[in-house]
MMTF fields as JSON, N, C-alpha, C and O atoms, coordinates in Angstrom:
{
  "mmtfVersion": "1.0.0",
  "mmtfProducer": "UNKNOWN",
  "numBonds": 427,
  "numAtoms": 428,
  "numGroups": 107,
  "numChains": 1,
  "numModels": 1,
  "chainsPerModel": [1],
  "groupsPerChain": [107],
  "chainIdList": ["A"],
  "bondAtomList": [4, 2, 8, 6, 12, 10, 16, 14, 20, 18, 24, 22, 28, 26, 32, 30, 36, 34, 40, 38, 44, 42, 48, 46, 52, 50, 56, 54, 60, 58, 64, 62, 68, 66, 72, 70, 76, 74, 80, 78, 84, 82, 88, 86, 92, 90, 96, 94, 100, 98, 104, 102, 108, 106, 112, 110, 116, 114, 120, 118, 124, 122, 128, 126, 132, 130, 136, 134, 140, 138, 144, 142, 148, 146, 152, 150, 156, 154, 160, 158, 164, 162, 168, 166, 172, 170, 176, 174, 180, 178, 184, 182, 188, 186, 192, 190, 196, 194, 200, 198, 204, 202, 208, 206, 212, 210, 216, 214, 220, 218, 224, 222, 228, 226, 232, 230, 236, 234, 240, 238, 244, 242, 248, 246, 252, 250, 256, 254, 260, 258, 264, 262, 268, 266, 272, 270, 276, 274, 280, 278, 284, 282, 288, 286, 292, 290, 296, 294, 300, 298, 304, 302, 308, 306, 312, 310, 316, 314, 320, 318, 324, 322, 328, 326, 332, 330, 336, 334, 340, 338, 344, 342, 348, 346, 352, 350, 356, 354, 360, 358, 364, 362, 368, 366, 372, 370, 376, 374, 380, 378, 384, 382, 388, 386, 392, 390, 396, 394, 400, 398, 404, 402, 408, 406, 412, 410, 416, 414, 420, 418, 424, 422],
  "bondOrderList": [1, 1, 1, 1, 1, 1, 1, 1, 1, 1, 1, 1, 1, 1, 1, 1, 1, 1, 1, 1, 1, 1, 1, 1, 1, 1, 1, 1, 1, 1, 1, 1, 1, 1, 1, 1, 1, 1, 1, 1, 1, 1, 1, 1, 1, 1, 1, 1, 1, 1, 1, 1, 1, 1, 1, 1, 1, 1, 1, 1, 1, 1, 1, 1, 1, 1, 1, 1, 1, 1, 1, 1, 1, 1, 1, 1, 1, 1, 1, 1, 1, 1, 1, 1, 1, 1, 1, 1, 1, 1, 1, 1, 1, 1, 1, 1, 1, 1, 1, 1, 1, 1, 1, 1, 1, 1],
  "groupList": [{"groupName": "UNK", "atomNameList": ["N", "CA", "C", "O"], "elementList": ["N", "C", "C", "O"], "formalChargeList": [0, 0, 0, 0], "bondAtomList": [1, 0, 2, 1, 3, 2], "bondOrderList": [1, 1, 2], "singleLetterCode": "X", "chemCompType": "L-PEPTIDE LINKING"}],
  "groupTypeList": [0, 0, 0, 0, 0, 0, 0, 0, 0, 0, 0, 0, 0, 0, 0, 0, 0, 0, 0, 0, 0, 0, 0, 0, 0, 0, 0, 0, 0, 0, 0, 0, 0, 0, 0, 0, 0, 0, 0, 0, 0, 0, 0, 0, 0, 0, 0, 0, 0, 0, 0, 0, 0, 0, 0, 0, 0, 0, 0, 0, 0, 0, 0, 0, 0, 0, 0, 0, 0, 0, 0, 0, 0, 0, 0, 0, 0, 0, 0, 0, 0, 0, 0, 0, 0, 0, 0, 0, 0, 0, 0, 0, 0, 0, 0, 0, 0, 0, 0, 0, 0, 0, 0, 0, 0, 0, 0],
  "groupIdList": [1, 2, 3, 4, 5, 6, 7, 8, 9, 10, 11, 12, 13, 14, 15, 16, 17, 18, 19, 20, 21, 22, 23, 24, 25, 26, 27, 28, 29, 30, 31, 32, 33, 34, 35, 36, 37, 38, 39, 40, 41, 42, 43, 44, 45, 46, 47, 48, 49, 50, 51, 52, 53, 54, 55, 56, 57, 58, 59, 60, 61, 62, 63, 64, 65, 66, 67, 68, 69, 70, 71, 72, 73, 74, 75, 76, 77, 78, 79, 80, 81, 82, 83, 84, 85, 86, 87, 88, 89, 90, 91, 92, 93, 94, 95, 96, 97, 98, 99, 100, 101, 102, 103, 104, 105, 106, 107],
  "secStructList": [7, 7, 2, 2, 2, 2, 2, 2, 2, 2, 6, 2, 2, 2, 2, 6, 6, 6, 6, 7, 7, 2, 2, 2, 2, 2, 2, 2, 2, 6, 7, 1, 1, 6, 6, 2, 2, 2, 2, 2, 2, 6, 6, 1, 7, 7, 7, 7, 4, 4, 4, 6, 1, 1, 2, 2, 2, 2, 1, 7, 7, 7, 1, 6, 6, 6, 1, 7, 7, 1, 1, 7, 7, 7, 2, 2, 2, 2, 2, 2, 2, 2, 2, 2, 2, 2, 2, 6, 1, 7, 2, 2, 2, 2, 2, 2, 2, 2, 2, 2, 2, 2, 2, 2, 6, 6, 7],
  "xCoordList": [0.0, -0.663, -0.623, 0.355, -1.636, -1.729, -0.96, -0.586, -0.56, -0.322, -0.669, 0.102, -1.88, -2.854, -2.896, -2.957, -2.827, -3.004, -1.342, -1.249, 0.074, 1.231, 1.49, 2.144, 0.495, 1.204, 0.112, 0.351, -0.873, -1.966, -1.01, -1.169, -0.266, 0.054, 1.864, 2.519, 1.949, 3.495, 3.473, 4.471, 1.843, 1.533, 1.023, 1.272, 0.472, -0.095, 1.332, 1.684, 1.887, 3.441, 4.971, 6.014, 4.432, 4.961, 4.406, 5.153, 2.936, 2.234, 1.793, 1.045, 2.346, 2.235, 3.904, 4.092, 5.012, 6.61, 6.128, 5.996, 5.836, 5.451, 4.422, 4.403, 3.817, 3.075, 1.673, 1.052, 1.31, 0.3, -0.895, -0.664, -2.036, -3.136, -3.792, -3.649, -4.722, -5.345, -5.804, -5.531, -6.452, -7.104, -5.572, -5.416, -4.889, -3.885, -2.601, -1.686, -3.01, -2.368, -2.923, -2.254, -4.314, -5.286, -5.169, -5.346, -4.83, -4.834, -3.386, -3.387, -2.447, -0.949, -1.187, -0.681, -2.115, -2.068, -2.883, -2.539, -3.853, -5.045, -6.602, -7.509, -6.282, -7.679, -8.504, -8.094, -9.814, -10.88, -11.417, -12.185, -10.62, -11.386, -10.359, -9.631, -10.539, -9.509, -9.812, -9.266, -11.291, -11.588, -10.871, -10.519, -10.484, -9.055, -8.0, -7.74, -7.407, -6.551, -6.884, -5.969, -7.986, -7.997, -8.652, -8.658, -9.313, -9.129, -7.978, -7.991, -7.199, -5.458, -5.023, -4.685, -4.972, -4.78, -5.383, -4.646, -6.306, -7.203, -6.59, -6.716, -5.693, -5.622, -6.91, -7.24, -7.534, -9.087, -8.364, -9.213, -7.178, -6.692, -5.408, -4.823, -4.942, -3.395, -3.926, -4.791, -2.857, -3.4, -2.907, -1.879, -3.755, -3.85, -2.235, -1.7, -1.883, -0.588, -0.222, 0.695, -1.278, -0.781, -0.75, -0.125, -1.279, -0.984, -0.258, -0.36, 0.781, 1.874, 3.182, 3.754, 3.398, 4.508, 3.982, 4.713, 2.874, 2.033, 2.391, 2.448, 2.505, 2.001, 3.984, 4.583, 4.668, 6.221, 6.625, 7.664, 6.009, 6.127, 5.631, 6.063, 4.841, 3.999, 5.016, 5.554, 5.138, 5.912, 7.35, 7.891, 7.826, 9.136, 10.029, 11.1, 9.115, 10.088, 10.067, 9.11, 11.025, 11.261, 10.276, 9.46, 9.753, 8.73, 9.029, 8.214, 10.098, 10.485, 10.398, 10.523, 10.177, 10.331, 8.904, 8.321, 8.364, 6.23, 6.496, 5.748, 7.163, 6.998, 7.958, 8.284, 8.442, 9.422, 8.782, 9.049, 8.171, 7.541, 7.57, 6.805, 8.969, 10.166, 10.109, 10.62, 9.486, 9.95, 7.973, 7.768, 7.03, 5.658, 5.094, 4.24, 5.443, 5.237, 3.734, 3.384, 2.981, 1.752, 2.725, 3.955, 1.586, 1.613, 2.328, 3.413, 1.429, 1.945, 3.26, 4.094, 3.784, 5.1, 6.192, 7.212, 5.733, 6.718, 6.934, 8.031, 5.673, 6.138, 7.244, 8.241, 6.814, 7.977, 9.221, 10.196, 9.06, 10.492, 11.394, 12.507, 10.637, 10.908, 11.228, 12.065, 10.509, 10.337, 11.754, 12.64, 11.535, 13.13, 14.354, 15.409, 13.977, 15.504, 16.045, 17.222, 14.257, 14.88, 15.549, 16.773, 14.994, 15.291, 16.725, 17.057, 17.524, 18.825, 19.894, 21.123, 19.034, 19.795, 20.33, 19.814, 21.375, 21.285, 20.744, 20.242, 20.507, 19.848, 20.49, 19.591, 21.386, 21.833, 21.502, 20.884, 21.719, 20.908, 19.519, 19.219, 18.367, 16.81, 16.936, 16.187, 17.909, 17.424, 17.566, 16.924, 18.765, 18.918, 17.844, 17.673, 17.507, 15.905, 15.044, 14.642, 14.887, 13.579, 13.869, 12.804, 14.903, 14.728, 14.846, 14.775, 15.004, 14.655, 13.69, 13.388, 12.283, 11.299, 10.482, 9.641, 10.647, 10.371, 10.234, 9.537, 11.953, 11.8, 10.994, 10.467, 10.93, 9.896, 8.403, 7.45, 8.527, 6.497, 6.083, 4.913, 7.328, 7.025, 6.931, 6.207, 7.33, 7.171, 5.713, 5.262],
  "yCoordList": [2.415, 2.185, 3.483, 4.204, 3.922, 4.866, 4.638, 3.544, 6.057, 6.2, 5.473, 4.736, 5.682, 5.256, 3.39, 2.534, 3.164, 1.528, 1.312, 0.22, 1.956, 1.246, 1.204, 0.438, 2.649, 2.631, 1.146, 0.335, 1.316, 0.222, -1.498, -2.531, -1.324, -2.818, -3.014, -3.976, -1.951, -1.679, -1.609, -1.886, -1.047, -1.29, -2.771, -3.534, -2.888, -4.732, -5.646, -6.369, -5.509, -5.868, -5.738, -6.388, -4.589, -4.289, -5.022, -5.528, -5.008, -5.408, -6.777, -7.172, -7.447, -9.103, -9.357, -10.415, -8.773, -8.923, -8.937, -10.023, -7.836, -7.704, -8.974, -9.019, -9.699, -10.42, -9.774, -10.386, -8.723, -8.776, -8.48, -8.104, -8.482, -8.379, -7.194, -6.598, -6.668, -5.163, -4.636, -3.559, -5.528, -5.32, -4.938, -3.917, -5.815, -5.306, -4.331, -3.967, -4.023, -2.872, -1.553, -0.538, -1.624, -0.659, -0.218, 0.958, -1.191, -0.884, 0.05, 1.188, -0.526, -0.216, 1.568, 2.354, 1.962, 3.315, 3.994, 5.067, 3.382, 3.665, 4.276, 5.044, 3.526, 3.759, 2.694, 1.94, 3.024, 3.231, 1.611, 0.815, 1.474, -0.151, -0.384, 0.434, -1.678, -2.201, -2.018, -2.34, -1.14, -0.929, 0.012, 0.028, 0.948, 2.2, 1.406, 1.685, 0.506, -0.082, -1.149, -1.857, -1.299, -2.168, -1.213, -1.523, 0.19, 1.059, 1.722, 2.343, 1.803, 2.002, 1.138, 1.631, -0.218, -0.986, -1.574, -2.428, -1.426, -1.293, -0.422, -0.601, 0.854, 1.788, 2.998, 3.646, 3.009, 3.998, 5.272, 6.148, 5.926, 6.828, 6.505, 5.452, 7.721, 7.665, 8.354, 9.183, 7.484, 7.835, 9.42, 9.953, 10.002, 11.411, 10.873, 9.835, 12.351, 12.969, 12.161, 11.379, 12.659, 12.151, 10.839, 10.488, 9.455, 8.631, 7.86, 6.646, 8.899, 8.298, 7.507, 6.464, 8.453, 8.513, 7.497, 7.102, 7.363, 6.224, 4.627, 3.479, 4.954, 3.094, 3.147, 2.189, 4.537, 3.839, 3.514, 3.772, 3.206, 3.181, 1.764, 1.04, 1.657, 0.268, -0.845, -1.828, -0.462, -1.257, -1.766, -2.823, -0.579, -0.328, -0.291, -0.841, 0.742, 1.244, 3.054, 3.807, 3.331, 4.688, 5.013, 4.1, 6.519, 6.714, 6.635, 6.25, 6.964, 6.276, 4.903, 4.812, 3.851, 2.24, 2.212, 1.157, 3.108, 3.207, 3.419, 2.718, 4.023, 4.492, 3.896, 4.412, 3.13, 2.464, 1.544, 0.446, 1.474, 0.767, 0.112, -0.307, 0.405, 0.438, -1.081, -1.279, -2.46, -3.536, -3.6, -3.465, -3.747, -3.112, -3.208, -2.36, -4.285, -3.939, -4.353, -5.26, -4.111, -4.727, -5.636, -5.604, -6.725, -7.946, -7.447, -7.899, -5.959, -5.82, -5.414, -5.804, -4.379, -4.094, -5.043, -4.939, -6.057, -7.141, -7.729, -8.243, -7.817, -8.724, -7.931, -8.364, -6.562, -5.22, -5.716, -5.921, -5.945, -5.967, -6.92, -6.703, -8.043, -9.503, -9.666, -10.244, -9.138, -8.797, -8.102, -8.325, -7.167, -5.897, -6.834, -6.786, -7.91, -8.726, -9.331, -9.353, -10.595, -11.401, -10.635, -10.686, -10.083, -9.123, -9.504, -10.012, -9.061, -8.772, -10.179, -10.134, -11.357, -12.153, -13.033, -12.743, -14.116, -14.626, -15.854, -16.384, -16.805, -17.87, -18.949, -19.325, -19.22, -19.892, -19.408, -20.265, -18.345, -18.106, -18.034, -18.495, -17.679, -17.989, -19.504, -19.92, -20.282, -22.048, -22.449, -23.297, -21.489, -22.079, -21.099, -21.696, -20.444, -19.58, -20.861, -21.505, -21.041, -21.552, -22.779, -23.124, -23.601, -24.456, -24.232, -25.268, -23.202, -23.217, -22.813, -23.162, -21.844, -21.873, -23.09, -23.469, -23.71, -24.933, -26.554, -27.515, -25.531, -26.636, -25.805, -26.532, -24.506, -23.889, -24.175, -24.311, -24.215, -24.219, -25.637, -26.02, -26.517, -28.08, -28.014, -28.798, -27.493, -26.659, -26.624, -26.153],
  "zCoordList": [-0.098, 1.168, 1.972, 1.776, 2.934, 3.637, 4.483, 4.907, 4.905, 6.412, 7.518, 8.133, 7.792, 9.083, 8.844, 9.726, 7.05, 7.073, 7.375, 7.936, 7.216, 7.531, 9.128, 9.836, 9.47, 11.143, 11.876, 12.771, 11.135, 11.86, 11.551, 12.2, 10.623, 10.271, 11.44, 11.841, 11.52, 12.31, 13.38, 14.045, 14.161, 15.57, 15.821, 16.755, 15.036, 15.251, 15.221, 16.152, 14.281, 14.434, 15.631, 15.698, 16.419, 17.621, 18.953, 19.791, 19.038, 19.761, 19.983, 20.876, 19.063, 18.976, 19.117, 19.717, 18.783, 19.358, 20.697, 21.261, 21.301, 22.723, 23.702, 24.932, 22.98, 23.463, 24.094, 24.963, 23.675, 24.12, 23.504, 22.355, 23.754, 23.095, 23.337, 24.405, 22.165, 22.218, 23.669, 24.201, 24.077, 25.328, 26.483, 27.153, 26.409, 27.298, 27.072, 27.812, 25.468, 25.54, 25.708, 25.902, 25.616, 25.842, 26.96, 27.277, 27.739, 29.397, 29.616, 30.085, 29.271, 29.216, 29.142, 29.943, 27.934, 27.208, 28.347, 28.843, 28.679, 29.199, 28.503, 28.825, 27.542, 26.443, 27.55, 28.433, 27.049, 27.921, 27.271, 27.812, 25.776, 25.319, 24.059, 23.495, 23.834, 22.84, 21.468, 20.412, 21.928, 20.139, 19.792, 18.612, 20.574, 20.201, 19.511, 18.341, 20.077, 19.6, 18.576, 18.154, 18.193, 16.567, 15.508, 14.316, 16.062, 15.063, 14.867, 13.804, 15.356, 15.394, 14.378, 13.302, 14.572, 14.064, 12.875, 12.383, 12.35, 11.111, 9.396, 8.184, 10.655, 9.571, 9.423, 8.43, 10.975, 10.518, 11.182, 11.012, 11.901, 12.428, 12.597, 12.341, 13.149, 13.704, 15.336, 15.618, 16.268, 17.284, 17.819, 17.4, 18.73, 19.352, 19.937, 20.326, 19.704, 20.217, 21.674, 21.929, 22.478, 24.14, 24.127, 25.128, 23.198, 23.079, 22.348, 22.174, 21.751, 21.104, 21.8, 21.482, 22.878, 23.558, 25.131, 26.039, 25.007, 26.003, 25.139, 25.579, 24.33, 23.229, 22.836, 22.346, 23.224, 23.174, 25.036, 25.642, 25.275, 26.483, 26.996, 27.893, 26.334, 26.557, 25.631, 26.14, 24.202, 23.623, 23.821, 23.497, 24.512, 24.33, 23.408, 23.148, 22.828, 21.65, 21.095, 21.275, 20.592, 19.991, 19.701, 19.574, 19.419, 18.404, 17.035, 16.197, 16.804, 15.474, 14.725, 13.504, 15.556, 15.262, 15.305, 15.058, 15.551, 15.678, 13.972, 13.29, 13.439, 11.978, 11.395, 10.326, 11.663, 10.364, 9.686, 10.173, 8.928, 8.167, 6.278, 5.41, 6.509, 5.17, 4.753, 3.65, 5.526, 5.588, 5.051, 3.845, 5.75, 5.157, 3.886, 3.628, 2.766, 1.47, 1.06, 1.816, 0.382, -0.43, -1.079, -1.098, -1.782, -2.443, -3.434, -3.802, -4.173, -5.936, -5.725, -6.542, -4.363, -4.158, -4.354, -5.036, -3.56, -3.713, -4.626, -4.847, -5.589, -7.281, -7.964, -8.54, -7.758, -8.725, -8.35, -9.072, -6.776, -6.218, -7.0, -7.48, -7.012, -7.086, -8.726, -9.419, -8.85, -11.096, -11.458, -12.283, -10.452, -11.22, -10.97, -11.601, -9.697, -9.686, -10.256, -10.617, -10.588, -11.939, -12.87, -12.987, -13.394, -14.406, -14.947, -16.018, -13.771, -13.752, -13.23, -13.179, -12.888, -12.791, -14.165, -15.245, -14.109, -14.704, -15.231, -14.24, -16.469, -16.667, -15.163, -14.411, -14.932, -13.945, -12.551, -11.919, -11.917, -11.123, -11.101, -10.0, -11.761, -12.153, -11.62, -10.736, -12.202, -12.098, -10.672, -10.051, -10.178, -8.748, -7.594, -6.532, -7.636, -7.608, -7.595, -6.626, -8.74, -9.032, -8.159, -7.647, -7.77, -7.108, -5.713, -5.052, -5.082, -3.713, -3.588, -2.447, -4.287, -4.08, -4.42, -3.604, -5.506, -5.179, -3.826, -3.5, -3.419, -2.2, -0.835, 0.007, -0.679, 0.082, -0.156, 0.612, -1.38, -1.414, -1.204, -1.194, -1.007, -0.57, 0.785, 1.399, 1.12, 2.905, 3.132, 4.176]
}
């Protein structure tokens, strides 16, 4: 995944903790319209410098927690993840696995 698509999925992720919506964080930054902020959020740019330290301000958060995006995985990421574990468990653990996703996907 790109750059511009993890910071776009990590700002949408900040900005809905926060409760608020594009439009009112647009305002917060002082972008001129909320389409700044869902091409932000899209993944079509990374935002200009002077509005980095505007959108940690609005969020309230580090500029660093704008980029942590370690938690962020694609779908196929997560099967590897999930694949390399089985892997390594045992037949008895797999069974008790398999039955709590079982009782989740009854969820």
């Amino acid at each position: 995944m790109k750059l511009t698509e993890q910071f776009g999925k990590r700002l949408k992720e900040l900005r809905k903790k926060a409760g608020l919506s594009q439009q009112g964080l647009a305002e917060l930054v002082g972008m001129e319209s909320s389409n700044n902020i869902s091409k932000l959020e899209a993944g079509e740019q990374l935002p200009k410098k002077e509005n980095l330290e505007k959108l940690c301000c609005a969020l309230n958060v580090e500029a660093n927690e704008l980029f942590n995006f370690g938690h962020l995985k694609t779908r196929e990421e997560l099967i590897k993840i999930l694949n390399d574990r089985f892997q390594k468990m045992s037949l008895k653990d797999l069974q008790y696995f398999k039955k709590i996703s079982d009782a989740f996907l009854e969820l």
